[in-house]
C-alpha positions in Angstrom: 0.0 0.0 0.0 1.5 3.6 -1.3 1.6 6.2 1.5 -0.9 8.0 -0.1 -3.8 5.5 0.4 -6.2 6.9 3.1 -6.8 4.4 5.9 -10.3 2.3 5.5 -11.3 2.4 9.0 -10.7 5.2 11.7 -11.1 4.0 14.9 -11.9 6.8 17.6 -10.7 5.0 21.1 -10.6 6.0 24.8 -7.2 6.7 25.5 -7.6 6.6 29.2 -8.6 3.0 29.3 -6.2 0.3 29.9 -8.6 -2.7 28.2 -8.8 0.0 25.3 -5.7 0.9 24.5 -4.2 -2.9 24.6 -6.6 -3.4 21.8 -5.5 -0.8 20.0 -2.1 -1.6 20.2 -2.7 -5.2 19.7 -4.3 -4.4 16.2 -1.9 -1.8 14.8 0.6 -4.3 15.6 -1.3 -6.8 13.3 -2.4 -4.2 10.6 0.7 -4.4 8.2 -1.1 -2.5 5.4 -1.8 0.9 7.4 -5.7 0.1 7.0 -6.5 1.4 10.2 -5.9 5.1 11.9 -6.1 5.4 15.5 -7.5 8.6 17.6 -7.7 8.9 20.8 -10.8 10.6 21.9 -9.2 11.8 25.2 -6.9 14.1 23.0 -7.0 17.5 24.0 -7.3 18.5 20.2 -9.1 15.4 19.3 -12.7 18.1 18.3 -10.0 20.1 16.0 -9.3 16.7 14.1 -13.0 15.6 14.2 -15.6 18.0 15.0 -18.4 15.6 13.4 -17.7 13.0 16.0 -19.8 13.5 19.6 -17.3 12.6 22.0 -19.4 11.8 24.5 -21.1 9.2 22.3 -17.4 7.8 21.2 -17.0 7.3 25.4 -20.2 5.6 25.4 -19.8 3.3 22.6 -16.9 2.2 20.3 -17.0 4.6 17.3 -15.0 4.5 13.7 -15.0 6.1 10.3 -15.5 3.9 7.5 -13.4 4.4 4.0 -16.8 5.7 2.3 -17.7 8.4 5.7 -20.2 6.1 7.1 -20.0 5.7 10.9 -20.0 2.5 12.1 -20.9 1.5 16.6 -19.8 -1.2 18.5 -19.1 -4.8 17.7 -19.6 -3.7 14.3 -16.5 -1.6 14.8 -14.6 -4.6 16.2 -15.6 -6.8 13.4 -14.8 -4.1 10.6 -11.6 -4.0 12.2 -10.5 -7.3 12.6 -11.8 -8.3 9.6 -9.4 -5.5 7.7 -6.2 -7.3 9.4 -7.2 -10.6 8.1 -8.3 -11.9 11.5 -11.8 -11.3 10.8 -12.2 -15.4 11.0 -12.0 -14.7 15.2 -15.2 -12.5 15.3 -17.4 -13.6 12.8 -19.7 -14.9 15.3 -20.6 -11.4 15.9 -22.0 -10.8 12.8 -24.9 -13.7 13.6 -27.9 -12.3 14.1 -29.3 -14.4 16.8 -26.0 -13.5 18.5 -26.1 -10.1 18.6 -29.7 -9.6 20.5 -27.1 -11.3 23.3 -23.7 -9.8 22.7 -24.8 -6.1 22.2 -26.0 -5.9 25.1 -23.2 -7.3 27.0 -21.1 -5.2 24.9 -22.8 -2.1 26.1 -22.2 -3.0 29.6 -18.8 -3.7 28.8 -18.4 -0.4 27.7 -20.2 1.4 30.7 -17.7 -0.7 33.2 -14.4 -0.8 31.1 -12.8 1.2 33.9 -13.7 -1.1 36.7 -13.1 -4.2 34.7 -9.7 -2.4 33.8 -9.0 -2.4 37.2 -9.7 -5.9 37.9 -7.9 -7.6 34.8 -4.7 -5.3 34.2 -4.5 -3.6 38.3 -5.0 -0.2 36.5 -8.5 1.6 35.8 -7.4 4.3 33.9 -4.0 5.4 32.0 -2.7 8.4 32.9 -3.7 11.7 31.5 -1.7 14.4 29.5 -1.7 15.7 26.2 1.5 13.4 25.0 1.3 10.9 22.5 3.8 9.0 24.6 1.9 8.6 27.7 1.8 5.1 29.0 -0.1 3.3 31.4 1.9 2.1 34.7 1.4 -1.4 33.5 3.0 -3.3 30.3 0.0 -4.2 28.8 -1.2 -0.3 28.5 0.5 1.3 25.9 -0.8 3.9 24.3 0.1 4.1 20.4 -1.7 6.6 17.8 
């Protein structure tokens, strides 16, 4: 892919959340054809970059930026996502209808709790804030990368 090739999925992400941003990570490490661009929602000049995008409904729900300017939510986001680095095999499932009247709302709770459940699985609820796009969590697993 030529560097002039936009990316076909912009994924806007909390930045703050340790669960998050070892996702984020994790994928950028597996997308070897730049298909996905990364913003951290918890940027300072993140409304500069996107003033179309409601913040508050990207810290509610998981949102992204298709190639064609269609915003995608949720497990639809994670799917999209996986799918473009050739993992899509792993969440196909949650394109099943039946599925998703179970998993969208668990996803949703998921989302509400992310901090908590943060805490629990990596010892951190939330990364540190600042306005660098070096900041790190205190733990391994929470690197932030953009």
């Amino acid at each position: 892919m030529d560097s002039v090739t936009k990316p076909r999925l912009t994924i806007f992400y909390d930045g703050s959340c340790p669960l998050c941003v070892n996702e984020i990570r994790h994928l950028g490490r597996l997308d070897e054809y730049g298909l996905l661009r990364f913003a951290d929602i918890q940027q300072v000049d993140f409304n500069l970059e996107f003033p179309f995008i409601d913040r508050q409904e990207a810290n509610r729900i998981l949102l992204a930026l298709n190639q064609h300017g269609k915003i995608i939510k949720g497990l639809d986001v994670t799917y999209e996502a996986w799918n473009l680095v050739g993992r899509g095999w792993l969440v196909a499932p949650l394109t099943w209808r039946w599925l998703r009247f179970f998993a969208d709302p668990v996803y949703l709770w998921f989302a509400r709790n992310r901090y908590t459940i943060s805490g629990l699985l990596t010892g951190q609820r939330r990364c540190r804030t600042g306005e660098s796009p070096a900041r790190e969590c205190r733990t391994d697993s929470c690197q932030r990368t953009n």
